[in-house]
C-alpha positions as CSV (number, residue, x, y, z in Angstrom):
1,X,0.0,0.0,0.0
2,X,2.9,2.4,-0.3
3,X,2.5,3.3,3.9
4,X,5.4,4.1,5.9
5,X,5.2,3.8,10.0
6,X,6.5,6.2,12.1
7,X,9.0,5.1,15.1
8,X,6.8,5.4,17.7
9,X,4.1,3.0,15.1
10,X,6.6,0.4,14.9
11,X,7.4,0.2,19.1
12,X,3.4,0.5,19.6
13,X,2.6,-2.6,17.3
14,X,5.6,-4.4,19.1
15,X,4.8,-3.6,22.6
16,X,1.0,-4.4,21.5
17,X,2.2,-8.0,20.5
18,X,4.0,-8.7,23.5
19,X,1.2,-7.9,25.5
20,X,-1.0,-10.3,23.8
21,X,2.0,-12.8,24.6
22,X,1.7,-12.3,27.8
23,X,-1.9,-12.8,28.7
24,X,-1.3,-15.7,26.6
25,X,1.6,-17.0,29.2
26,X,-1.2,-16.6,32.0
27,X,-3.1,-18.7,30.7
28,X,-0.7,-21.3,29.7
29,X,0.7,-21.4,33.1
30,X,-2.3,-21.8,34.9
31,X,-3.1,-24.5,32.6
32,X,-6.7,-26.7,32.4
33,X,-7.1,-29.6,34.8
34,X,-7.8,-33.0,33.6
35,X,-7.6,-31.7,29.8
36,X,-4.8,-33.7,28.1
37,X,-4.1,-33.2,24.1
38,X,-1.6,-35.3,21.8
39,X,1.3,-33.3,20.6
40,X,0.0,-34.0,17.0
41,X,-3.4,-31.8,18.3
42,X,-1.4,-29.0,19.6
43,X,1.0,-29.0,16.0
44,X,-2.3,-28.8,14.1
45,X,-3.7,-26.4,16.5
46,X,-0.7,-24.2,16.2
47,X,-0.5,-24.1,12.3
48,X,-3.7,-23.5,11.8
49,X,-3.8,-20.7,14.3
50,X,-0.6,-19.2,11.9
51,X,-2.5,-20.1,8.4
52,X,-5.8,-18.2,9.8
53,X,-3.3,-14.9,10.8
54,X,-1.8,-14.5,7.3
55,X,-5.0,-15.5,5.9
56,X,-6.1,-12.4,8.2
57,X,-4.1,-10.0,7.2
58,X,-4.1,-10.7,3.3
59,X,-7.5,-9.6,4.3
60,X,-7.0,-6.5,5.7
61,X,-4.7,-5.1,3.0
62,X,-7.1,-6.2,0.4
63,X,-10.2,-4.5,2.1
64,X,-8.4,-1.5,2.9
65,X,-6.8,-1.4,-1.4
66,X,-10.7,-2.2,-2.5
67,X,-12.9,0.3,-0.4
68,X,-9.7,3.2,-1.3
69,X,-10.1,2.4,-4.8
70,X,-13.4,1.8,-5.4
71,X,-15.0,4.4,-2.5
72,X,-16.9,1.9,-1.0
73,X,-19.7,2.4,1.5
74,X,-18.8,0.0,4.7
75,X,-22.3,-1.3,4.6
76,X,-21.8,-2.2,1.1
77,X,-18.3,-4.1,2.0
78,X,-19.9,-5.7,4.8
79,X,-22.8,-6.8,3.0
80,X,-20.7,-8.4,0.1
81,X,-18.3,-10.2,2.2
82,X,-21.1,-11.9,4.2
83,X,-23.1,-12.9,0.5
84,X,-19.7,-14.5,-1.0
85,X,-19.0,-16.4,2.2
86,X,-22.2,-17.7,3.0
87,X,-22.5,-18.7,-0.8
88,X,-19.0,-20.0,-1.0
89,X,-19.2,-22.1,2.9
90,X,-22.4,-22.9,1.8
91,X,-21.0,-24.8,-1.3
92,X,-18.4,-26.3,0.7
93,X,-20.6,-28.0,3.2
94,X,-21.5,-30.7,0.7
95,X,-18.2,-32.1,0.3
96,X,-17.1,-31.9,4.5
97,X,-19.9,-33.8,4.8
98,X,-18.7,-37.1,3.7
99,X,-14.7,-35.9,4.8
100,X,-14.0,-38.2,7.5
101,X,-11.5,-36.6,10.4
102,X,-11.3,-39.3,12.7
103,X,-11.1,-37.4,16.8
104,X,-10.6,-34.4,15.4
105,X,-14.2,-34.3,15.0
106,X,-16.3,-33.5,17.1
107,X,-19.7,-34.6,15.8
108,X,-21.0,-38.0,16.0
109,X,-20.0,-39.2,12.5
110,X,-16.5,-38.2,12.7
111,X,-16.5,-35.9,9.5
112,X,-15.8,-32.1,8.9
113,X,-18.6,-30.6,8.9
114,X,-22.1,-32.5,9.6
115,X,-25.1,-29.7,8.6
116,X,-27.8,-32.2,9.0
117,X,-27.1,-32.8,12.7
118,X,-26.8,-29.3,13.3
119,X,-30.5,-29.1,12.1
120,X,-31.3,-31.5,13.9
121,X,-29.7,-29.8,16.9
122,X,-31.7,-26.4,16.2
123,X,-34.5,-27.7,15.8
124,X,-34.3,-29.7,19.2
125,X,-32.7,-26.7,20.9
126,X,-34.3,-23.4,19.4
127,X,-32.4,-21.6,21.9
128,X,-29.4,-22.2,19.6
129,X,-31.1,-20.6,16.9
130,X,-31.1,-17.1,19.0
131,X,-27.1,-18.0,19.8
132,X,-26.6,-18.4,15.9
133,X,-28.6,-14.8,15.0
134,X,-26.8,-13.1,18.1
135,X,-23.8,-14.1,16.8
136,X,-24.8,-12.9,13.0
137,X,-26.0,-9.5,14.1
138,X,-22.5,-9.4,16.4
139,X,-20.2,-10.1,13.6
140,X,-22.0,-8.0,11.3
141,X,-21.2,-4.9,13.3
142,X,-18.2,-5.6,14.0
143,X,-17.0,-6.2,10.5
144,X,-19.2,-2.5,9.6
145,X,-17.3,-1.4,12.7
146,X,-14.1,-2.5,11.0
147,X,-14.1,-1.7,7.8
148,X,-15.2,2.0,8.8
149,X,-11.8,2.7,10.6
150,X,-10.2,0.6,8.0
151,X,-11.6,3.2,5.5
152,X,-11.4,6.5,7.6
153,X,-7.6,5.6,8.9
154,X,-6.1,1.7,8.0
155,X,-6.1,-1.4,8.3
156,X,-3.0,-1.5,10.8
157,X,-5.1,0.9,13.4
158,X,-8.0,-1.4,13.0
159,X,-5.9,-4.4,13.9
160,X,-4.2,-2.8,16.7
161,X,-7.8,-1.3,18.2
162,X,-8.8,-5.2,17.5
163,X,-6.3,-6.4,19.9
164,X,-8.0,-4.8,22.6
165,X,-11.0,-6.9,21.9
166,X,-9.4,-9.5,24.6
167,X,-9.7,-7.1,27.6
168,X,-13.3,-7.0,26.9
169,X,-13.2,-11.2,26.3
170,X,-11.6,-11.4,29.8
171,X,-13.7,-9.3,31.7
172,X,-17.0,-11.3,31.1
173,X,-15.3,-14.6,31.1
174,X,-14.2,-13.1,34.9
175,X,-18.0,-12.5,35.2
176,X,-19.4,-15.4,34.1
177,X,-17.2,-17.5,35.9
178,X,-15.4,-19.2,32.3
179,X,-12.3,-17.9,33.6
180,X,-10.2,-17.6,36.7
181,X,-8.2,-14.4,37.6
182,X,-4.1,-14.1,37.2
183,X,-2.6,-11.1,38.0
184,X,0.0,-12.0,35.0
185,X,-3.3,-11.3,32.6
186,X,-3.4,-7.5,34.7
187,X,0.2,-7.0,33.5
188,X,-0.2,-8.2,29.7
189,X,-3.0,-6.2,29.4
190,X,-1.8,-3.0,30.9
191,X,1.2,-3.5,28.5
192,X,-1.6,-3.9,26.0
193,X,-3.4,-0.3,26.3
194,X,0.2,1.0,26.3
195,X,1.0,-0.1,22.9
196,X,-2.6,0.5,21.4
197,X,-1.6,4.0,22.9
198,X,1.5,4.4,21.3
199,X,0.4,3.3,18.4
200,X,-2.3,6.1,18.7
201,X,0.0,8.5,19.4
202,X,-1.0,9.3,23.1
203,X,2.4,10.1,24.0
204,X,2.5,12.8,21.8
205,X,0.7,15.8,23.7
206,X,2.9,13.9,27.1
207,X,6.4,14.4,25.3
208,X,5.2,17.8,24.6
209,X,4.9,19.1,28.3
210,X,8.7,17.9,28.2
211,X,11.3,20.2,26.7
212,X,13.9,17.6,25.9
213,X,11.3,15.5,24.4
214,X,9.7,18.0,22.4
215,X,12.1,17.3,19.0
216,X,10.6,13.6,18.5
217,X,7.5,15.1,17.9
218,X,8.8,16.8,14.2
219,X,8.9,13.4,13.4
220,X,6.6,12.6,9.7
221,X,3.0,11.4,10.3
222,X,2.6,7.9,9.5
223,X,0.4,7.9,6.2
224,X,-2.2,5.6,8.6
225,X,-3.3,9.0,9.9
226,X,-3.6,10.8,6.7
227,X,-7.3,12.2,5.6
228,X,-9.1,9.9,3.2
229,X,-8.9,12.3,-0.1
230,X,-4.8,12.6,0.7
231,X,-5.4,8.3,0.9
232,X,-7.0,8.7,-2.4
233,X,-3.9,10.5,-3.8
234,X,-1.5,8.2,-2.8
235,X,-3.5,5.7,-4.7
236,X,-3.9,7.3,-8.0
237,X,-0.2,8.1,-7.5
């Protein structure tokens, strides 16, 4: 996309990362009793946690290229998105259906992906048809939520905001009793806020009250913070 980070962009995103690292650590050193995975499990686990992250952020630069280029309306991103995956995971139901998976499962016949027995399922549970439109109407915002600062600033402040998501994720998994408290979790995610902040460029109007500080702050704008039409410039250019 042509974008160039400032200093102070580059030590936000890294500081943001460790942060997630460490609310991660909490949780691996407090472990799950009685929960026991093969190595093989955890490899898969892992590599598909990696393919889904650059699958992610292929994502993000595209989106942010297409709604510069083409000027379009979030709602109309949004919209799109959801039509070509439901058609497309739609399509490729048919053939997980008779995929078998062995363990790694986990619906009674063993395959990738068993639709019927989730109709079944619905229609014997109709409280998990008010889960499954919850979730749609939750999603849906959040991608229009997205795509807006992903079109008003970029993709790499949307990202970065994202990451705060898990303070919000921990909080009612505290409330609702799913998780239990570490004060390592307190650390990442104060360590969290501060990158998000740097990123933000919260230290700025700080440094300023500091003379010897004050010269960092001639430093060039990162082109994330740049108004759309100069965006628009860039692109044509």
């Amino acid at each position: 996309l042509g974008r160039k980070l400032a200093p102070s962009q580059w030590t936000g995103i890294i500081i943001t990362i460790v942060g997630l690292i460490v609310v991660g650590l909490a949780d691996l050193l407090q472990g799950h009793k009685g929960e026991t995975h093969k190595t093989s499990e955890i490899i898969t686990g892992d590599l598909l946690i990696i393919i889904a992250q650059i699958i992610v952020a292929i994502q993000m630069v595209l989106e942010e290229k297409f709604v510069y280029k083409h000027d379009v309306h979030p709602l109309r991103a949004v919209g799109t998105e959801g039509f070509f995956g439901f058609v497309v995971l739609a399509l490729l139901l048919i053939p997980m259906y008779y995929i078998p998976v062995g363990s790694f499962s986990g619906n009674p016949r063993q395959v990738l992906e068993d639709a019927l027995d989730a109709f079944c399922q619905m229609g014997k549970k109709p409280l998990i048809i008010v889960a499954i439109l919850g979730n749609i109407f939750s999603i849906a915002f959040f991608n229009f939520a997205g795509i807006s600062v992903t079109k008003e600033i970029s993709a790499t402040t949307r990202m970065v905001l994202d990451s705060l998501r898990t303070i919000v994720i921990w909080v009612v998994s505290l409330a609702v009793g799913w998780e239990v408290f570490h004060g390592l979790q307190i650390l990442g995610f104060i360590i969290l806020l501060l990158g998000a902040s740097l990123y933000n460029g919260l230290h700025k109007p700080l440094m300023a009250r500091i003379p010897w500080c004050r010269r960092f702050l001639n430093e060039t704008d990162d082109s994330d913070r740049l108004l759309p039409e100069d965006s628009a410039v860039n692109e044509a250019s």
